[in-house]
N, C-alpha and C positions, 0 to 999 in steps of 0.2 A: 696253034693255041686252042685247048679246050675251054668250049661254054660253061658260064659261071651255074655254078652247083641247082637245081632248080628249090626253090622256095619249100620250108618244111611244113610251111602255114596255108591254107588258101588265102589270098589276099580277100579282106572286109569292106565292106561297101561304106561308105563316108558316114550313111545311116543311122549304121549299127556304133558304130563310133560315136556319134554324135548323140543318140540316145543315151546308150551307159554316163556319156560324161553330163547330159543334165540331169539324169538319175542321181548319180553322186552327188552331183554340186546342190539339186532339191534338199537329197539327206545330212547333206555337212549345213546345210543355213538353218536347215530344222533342227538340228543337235544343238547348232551353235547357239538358236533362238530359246529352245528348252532351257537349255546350259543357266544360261542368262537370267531366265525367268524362275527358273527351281533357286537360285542363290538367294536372290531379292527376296524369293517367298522365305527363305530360311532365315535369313537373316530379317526379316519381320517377326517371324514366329518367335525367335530365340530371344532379341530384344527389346521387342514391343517398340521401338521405335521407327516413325515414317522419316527422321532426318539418316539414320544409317541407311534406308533401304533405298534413297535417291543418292546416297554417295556409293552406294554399289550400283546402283543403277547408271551412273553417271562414268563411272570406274570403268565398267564393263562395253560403255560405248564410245568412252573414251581414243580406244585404239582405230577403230574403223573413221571417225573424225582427222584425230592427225595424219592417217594415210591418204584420205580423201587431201586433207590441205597440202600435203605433202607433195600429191600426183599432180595439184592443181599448178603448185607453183614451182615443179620441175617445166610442166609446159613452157611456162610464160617466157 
């Protein structure tokens, strides 16, 4: 039986792994928070009104609410 092929990678330290993925995960919650904040301001500037810009405001955090209630009461 021949040994299995040797790796084409050198294997990475848990570290460096570990960094890139809170690197990413800082710049996805910073897009998502910009995201968020640029609409609200557009949608005040366009219609002068503070009731649209709290039902987008509320729109947009909507999503992260139901998944929170969602994970809570898969547990239970």
């Amino acid at each position: 039986m021949s040994p299995p092929p040797a790796p084409t990678r050198p294997e990475q330290s848990s570290r460096g792994v570990l960094v890139r993925y809170a690197t990413a995960a800082t710049l996805a919650r910073i897009a998502d928070g910009s995201a968020a904040t640029a609409l609200i301001l557009l949608a005040l500037e366009r219609t002068d009104s503070a009731a649209i810009g709290g039902l987008l405001a509320a729109a947009t955090t909507l999503p992260h609410l139901v998944a929170a209630l969602l994970s809570r009461s898969s547990r239970a």
